[in-house]
DRENDO-1510 file (C-alpha; in Angstrom, 1 decimal, always signed):
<recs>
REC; n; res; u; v; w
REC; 1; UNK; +143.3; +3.7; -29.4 .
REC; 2; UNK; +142.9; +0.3; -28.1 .
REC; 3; UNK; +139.6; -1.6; -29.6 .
REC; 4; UNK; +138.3; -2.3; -26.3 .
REC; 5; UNK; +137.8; +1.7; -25.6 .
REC; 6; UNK; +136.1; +2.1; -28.9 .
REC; 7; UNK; +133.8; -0.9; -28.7 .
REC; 8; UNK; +132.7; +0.9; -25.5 .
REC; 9; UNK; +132.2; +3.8; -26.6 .
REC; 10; UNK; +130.2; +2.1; -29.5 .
REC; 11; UNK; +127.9; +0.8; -26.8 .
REC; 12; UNK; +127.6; +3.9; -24.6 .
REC; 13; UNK; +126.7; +6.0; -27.4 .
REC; 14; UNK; +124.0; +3.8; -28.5 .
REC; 15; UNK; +122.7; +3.6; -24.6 .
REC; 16; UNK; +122.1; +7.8; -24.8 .
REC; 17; UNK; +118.3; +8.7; -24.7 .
REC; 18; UNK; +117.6; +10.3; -28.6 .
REC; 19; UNK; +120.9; +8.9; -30.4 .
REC; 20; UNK; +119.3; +6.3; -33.2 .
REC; 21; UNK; +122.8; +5.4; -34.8 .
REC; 22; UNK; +126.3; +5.7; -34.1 .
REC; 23; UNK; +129.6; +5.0; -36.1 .
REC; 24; UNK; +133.0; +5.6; -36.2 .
REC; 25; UNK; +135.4; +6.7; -38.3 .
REC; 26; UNK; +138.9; +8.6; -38.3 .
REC; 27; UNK; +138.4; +12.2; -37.1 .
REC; 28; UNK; +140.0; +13.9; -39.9 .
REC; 29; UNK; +138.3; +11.4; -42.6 .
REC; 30; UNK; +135.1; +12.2; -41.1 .
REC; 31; UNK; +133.8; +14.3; -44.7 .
REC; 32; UNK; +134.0; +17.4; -45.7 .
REC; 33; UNK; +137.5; +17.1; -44.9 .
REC; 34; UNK; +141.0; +18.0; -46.4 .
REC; 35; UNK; +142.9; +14.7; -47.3 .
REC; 36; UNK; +143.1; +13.1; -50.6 .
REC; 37; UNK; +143.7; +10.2; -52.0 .
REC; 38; UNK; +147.6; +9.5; -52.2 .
REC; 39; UNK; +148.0; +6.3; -50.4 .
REC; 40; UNK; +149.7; +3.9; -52.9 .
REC; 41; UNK; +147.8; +0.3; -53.1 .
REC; 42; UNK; +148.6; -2.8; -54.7 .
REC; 43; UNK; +145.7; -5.2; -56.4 .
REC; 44; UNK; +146.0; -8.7; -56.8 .
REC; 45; UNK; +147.0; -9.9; -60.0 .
REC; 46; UNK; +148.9; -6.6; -61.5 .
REC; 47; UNK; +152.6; -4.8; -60.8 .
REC; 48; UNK; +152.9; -3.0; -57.8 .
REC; 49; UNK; +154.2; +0.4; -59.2 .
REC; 50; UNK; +155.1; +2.5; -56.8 .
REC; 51; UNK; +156.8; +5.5; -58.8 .
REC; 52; UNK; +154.9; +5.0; -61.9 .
REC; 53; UNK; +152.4; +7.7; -62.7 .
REC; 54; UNK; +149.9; +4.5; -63.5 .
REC; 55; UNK; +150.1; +3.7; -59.7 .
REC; 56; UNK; +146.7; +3.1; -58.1 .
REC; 57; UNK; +145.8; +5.3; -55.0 .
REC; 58; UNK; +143.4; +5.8; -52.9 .
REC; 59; UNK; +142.0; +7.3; -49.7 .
REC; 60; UNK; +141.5; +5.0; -46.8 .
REC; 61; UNK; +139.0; +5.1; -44.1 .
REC; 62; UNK; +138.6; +3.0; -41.3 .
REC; 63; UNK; +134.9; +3.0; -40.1 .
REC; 64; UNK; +132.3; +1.2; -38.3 .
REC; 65; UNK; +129.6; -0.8; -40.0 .
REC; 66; UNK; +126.8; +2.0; -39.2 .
REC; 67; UNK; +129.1; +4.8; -41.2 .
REC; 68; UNK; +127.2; +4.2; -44.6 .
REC; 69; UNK; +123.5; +4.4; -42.9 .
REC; 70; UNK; +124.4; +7.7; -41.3 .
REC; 71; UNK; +125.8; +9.4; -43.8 .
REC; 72; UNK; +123.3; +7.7; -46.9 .
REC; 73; UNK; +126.2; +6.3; -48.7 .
REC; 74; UNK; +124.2; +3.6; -50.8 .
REC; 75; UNK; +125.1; +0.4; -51.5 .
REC; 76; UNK; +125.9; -0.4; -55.5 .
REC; 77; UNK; +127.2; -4.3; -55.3 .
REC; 78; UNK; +127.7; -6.5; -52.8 .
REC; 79; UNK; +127.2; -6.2; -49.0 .
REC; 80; UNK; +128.5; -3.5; -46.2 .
REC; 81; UNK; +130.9; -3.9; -43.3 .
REC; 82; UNK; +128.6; -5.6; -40.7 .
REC; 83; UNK; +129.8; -5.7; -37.0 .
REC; 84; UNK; +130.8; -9.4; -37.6 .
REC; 85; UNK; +134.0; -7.8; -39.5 .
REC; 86; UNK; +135.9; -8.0; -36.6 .
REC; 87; UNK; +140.1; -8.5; -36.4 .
REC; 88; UNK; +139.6; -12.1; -36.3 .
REC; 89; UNK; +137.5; -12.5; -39.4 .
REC; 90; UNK; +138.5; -12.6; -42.9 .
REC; 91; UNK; +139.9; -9.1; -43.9 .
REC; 92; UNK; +137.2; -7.6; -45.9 .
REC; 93; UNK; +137.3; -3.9; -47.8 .
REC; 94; UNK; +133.9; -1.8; -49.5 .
REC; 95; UNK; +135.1; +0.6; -52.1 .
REC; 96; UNK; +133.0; +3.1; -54.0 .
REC; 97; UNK; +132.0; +3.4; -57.5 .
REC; 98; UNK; +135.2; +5.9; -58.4 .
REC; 99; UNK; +137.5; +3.4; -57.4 .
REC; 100; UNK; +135.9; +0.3; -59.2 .
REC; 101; UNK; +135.6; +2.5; -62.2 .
REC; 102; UNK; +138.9; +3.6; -62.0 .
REC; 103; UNK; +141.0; +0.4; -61.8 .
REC; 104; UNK; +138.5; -1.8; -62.7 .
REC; 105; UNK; +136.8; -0.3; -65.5 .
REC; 106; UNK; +135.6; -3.4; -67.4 .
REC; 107; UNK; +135.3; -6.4; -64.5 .
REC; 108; UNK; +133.5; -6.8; -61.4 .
REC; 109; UNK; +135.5; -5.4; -58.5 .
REC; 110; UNK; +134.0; -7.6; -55.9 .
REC; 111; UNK; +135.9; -10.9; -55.2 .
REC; 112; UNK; +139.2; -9.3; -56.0 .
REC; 113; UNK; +142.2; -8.5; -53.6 .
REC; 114; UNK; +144.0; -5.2; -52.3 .
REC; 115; UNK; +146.9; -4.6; -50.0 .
REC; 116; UNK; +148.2; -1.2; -49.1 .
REC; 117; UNK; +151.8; -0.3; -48.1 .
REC; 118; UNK; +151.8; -2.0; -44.6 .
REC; 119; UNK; +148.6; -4.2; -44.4 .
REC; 120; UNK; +148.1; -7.9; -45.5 .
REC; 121; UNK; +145.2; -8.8; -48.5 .
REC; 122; UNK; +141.7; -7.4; -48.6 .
REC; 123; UNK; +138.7; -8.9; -50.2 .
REC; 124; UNK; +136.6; -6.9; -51.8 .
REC; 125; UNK; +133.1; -7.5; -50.7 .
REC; 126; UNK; +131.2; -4.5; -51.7 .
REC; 127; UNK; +130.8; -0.8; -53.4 .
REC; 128; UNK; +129.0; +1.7; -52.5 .
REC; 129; UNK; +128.1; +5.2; -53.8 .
REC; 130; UNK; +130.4; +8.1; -54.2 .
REC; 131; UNK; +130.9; +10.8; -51.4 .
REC; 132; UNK; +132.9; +14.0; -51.9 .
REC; 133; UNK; +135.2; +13.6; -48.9 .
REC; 134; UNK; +137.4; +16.5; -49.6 .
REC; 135; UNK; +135.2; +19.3; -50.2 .
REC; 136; UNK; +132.4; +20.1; -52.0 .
REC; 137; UNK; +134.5; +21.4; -54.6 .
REC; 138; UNK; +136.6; +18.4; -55.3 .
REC; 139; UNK; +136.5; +15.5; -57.8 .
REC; 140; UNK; +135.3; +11.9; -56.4 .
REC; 141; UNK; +138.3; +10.1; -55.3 .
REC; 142; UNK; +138.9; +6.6; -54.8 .
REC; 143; UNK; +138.0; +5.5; -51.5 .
REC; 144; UNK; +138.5; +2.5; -49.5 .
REC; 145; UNK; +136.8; +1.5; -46.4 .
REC; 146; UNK; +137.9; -1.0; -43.9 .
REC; 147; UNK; +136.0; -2.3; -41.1 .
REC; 148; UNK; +137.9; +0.1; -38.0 .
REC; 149; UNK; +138.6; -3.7; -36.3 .
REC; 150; UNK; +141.0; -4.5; -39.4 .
REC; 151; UNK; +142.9; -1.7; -39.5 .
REC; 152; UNK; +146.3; -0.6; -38.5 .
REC; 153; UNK; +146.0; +0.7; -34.8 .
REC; 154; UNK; +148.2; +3.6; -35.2 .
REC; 155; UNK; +145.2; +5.1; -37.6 .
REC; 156; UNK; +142.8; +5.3; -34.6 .
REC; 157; UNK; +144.5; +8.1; -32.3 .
REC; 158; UNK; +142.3; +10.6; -33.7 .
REC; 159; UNK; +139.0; +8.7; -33.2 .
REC; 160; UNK; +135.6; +10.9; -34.5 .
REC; 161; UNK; +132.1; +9.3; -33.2 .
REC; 162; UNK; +129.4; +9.7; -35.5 .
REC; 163; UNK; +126.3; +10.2; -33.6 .
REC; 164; UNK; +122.5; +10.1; -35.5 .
REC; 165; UNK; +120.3; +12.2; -33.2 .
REC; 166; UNK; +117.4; +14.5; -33.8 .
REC; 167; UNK; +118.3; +16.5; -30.2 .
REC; 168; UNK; +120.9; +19.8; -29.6 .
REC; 169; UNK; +124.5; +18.9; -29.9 .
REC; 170; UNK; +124.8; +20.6; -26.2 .
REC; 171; UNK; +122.1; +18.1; -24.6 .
REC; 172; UNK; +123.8; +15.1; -26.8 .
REC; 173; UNK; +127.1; +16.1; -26.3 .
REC; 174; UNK; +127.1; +16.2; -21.8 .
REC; 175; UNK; +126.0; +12.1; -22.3 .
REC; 176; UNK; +128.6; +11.9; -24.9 .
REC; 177; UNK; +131.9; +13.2; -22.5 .
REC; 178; UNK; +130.1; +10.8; -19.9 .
REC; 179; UNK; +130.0; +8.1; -21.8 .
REC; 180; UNK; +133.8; +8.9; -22.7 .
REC; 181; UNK; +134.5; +9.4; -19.1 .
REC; 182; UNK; +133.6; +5.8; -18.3 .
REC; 183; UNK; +135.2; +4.5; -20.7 .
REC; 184; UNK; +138.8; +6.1; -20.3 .
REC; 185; UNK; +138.6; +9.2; -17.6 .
REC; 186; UNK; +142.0; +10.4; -19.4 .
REC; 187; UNK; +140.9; +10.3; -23.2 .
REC; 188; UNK; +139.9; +14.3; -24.0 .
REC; 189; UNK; +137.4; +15.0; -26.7 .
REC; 190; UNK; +138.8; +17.9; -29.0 .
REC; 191; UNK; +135.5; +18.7; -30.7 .
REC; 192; UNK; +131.7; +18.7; -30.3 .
REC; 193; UNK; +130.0; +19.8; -33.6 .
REC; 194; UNK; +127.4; +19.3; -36.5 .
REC; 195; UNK; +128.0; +17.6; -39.6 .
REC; 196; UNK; +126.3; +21.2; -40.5 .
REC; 197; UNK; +128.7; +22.6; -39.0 .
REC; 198; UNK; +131.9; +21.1; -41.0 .
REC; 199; UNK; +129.6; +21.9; -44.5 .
REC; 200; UNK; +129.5; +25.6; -43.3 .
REC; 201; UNK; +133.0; +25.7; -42.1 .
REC; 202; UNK; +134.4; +24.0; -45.6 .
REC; 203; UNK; +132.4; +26.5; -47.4 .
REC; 204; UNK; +132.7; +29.6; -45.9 .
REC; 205; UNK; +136.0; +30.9; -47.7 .
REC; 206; UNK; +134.6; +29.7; -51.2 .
REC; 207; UNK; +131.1; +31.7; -49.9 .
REC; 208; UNK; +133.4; +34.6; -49.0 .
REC; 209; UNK; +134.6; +34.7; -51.9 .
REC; 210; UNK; +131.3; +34.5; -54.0 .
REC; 211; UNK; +129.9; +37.2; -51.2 .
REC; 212; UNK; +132.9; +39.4; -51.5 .
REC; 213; UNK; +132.6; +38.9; -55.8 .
REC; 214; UNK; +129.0; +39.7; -55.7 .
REC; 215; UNK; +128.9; +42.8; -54.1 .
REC; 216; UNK; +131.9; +44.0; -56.2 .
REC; 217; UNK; +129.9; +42.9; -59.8 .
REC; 218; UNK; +126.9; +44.9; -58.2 .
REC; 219; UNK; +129.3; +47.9; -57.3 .
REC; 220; UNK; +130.6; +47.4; -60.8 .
REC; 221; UNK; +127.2; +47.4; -62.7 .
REC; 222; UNK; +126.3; +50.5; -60.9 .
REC; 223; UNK; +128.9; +52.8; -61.6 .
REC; 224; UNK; +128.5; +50.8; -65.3 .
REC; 225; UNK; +125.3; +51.9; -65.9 .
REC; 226; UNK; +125.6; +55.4; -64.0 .
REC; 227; UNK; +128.6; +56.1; -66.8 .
REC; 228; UNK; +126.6; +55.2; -69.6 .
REC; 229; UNK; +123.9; +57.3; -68.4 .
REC; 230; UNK; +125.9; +60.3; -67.8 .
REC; 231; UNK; +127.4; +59.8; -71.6 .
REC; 232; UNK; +124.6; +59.4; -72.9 .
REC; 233; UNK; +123.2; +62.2; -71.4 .
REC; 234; UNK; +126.3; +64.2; -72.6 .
REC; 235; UNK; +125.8; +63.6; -75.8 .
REC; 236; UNK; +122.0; +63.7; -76.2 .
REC; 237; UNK; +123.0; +67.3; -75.2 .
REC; 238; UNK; +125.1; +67.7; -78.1 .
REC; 239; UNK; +122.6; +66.6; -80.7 .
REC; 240; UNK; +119.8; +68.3; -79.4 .
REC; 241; UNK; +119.4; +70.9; -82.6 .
REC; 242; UNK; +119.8; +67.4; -84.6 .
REC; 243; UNK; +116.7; +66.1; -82.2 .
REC; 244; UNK; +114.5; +69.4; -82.7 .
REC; 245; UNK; +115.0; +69.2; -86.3 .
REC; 246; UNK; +113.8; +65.8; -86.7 .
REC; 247; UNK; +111.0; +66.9; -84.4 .
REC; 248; UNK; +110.3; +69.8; -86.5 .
REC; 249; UNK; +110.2; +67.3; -89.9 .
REC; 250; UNK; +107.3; +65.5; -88.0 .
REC; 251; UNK; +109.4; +62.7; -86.4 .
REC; 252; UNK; +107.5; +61.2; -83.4 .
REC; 253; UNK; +109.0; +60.6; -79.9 .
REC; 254; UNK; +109.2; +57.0; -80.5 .
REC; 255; UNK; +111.2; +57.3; -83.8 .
REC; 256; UNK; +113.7; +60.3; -82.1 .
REC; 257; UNK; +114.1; +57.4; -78.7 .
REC; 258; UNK; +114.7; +54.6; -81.4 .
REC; 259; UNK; +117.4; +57.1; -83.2 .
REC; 260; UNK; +118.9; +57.9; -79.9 .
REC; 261; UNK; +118.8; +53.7; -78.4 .
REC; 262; UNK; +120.3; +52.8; -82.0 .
REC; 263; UNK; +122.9; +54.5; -82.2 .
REC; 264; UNK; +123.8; +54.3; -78.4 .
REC; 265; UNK; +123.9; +50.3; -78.7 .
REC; 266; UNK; +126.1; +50.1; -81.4 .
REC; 267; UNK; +128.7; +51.7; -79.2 .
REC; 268; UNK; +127.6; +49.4; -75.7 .
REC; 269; UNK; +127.5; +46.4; -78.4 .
REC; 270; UNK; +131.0; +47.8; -79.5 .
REC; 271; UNK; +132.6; +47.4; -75.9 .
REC; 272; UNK; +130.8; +44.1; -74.8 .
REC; 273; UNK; +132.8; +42.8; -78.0 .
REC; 274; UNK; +136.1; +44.1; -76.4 .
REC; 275; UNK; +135.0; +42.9; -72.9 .
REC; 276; UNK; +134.1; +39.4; -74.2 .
REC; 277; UNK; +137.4; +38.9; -76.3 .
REC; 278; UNK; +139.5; +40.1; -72.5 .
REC; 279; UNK; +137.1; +37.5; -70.8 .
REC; 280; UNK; +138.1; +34.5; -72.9 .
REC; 281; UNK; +141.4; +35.9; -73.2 .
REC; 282; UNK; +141.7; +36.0; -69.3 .
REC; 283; UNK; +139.6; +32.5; -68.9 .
REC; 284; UNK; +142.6; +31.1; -66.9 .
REC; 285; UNK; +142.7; +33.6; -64.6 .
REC; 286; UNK; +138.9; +33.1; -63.0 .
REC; 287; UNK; +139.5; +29.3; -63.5 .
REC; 288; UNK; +140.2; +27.9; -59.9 .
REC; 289; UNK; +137.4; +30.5; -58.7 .
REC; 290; UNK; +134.8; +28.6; -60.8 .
REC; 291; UNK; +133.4; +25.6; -59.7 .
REC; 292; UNK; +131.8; +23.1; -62.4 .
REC; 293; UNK; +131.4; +25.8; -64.7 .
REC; 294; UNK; +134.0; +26.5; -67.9 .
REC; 295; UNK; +135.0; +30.0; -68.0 .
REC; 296; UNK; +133.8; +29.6; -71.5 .
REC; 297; UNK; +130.7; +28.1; -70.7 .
REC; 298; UNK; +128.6; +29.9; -73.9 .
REC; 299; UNK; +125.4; +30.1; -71.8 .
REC; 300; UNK; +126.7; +31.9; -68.9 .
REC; 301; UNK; +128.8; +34.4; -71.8 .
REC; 302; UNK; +125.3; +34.7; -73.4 .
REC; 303; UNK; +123.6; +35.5; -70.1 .
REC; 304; UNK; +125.8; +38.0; -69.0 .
REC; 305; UNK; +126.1; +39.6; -72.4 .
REC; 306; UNK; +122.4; +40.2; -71.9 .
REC; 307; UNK; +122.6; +41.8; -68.5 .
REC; 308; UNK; +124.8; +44.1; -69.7 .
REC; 309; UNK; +123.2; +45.3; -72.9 .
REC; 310; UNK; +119.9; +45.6; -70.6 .
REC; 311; UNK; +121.5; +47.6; -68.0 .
REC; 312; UNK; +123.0; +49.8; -71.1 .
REC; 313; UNK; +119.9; +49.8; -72.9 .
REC; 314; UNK; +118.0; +51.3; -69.2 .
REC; 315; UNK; +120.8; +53.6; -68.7 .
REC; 316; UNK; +120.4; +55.1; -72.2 .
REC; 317; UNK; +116.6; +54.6; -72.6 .
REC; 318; UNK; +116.1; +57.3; -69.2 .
REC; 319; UNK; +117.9; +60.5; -71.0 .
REC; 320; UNK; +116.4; +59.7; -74.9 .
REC; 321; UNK; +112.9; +59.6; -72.9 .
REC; 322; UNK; +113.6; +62.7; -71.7 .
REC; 323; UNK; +114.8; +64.2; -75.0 .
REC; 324; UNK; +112.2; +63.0; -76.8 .
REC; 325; UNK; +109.4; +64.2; -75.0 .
REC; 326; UNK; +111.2; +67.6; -73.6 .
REC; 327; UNK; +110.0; +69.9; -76.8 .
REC; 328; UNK; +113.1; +70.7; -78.1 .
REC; 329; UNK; +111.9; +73.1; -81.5 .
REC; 330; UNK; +112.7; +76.3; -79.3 .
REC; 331; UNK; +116.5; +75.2; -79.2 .
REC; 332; UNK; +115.6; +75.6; -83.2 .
REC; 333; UNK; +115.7; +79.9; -82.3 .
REC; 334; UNK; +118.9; +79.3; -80.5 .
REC; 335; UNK; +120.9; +78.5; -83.1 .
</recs>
């Protein structure tokens, strides 16, 4: 898109009644979005590797000097793009912290000099804070911002408009096409939505699944506990001439239910064994469902190892209740 239109659309958007801020940025940069970081980049001073595995890469984004405000990317070193960075000025990039601790681990990034596969050299002149552009669930990338002036043109057909307004996207977004309108009658806008509204959308197959994994570990506890209560009650049946003899020696309910809760946890603590050693053994399985959490995080085995010798513990407790306070010496005249 030529600069012209955006610079107008810059200005109209900031004219609408509510909008406080407005930037721009690449529509499919605009985060959460899908892209990572594989554009190859060269920095002043070291071998431009292309094919090496030691290459440096990064993500670029071409944005507007507002973009960092609006989205509460803070500023670490240095300055921000400013609306003076314009194609006639020096060439200027901001980086974040990922990408100054990645490739320059043990200097000050600012001062020094990138060029990517087409462009000329970039100063550094800032870094800024980390943002997970690809997802909540991916790693911080190395990002590089350039001022949208200074960038290749071919970048800006899918243009995204960053507007900061407390009022409905439906009232902000009839000024918006307007605004577009006058600018270029013959430029369509794709998409009106929230920056809400992309979180939502990024998460909802990872929420899905969680949902969906959820109601199958509560389906699965159920029928868990509802089979240790039916054994249990089985075989509290089969020892109840053991149980009335105890009661008949003068054992008390409370010794007959710890008997009973013993001897049944030994056999629950018996299979949670089994179920851990599958759990670890299957640890690569669960893996990519898991985010920042080790399928053998110890804490979350320990908690769940609790849960289920408390829901096997509740399961057995109901029936040796019942046997121990049921008065079981007349099964004594049965036998």
């Amino acid at each position: 898109l030529p600069i012209y239109f955006i610079n107008q659309v810059l200005a109209g958007s900031k004219s609408i009644p509510g909008v406080e801020k407005t930037a721009v940025s690449i529509a499919t940069e605009i985060p959460p979005g899908t892209w990572h970081a594989t554009n190859t980049v060269a920095i002043e001073g070291r071998p431009f590797e292309v094919n090496s595995r030691q290459k440096a890469l990064m993500r670029p984004q071409a944005v507007s000097a507002d973009y960092f405000n609006i989205l509460h990317i803070p500023l670490v070193a240095g300055r921000l793009l400013s609306n003076l960075d314009a194609s006639h000025a020096q060439q200027v990039v901001v980086v974040n912290l990922e990408f100054a601790r990645r490739y320059f681990p043990h200097e000050n990034a600012i001062g020094h000099r990138l060029r990517g596969e087409r462009n000329g050299w970039y100063a550094i002149v800032g870094v800024v804070g980390d943002l997970k552009s690809s997802g909540l669930a991916a790693s911080r990338e190395p990002i590089v911002y350039t001022p949208y002036e200074q960038t290749d043109g071919q970048r800006l057909r899918e243009l995204g408009v960053i507007l900061q307004s407390s009022l409905p996207v439906s009232t902000v977004g009839t000024m918006f096409r307007e605004v577009v309108a006058r600018a270029d009658a013959e430029q369509p806008i794709s998409k009106l939505e929230t920056i809400d509204d992309r979180l939502n959308n990024s998460v909802a197959r990872p929420r899905f699944t969680a949902a969906l994994l959820t109601g199958l570990a509560a389906l699965g506890t159920v029928l868990a506990i509802l089979g240790v209560y039916g054994l249990a009650t089985c075989r509290i049946r089969s020892q109840v001439r053991e149980i009335a003899v105890r009661q008949a020696l003068g054992a008390r309910p409370s010794q007959i239910i710890a008997h009973i809760m013993q001897s049944a946890l030994i056999t629950c603590g018996s299979g949670l064994f089994c179920g851990l050693l599958l759990a670890v053994a299957g640890a690569r399985l669960i893996s990519a469902m898991l985010f920042q959490v080790s399928p053998r995080d110890p804490v979350v085995l320990f908690v769940v190892s609790g849960c289920v010798l408390a829901a096997a513990a509740t399961a057995c407790l109901i029936p040796a209740s019942r046997a121990a306070g049921s008065g079981l010496l007349p099964a004594l005249r049965e036998t």
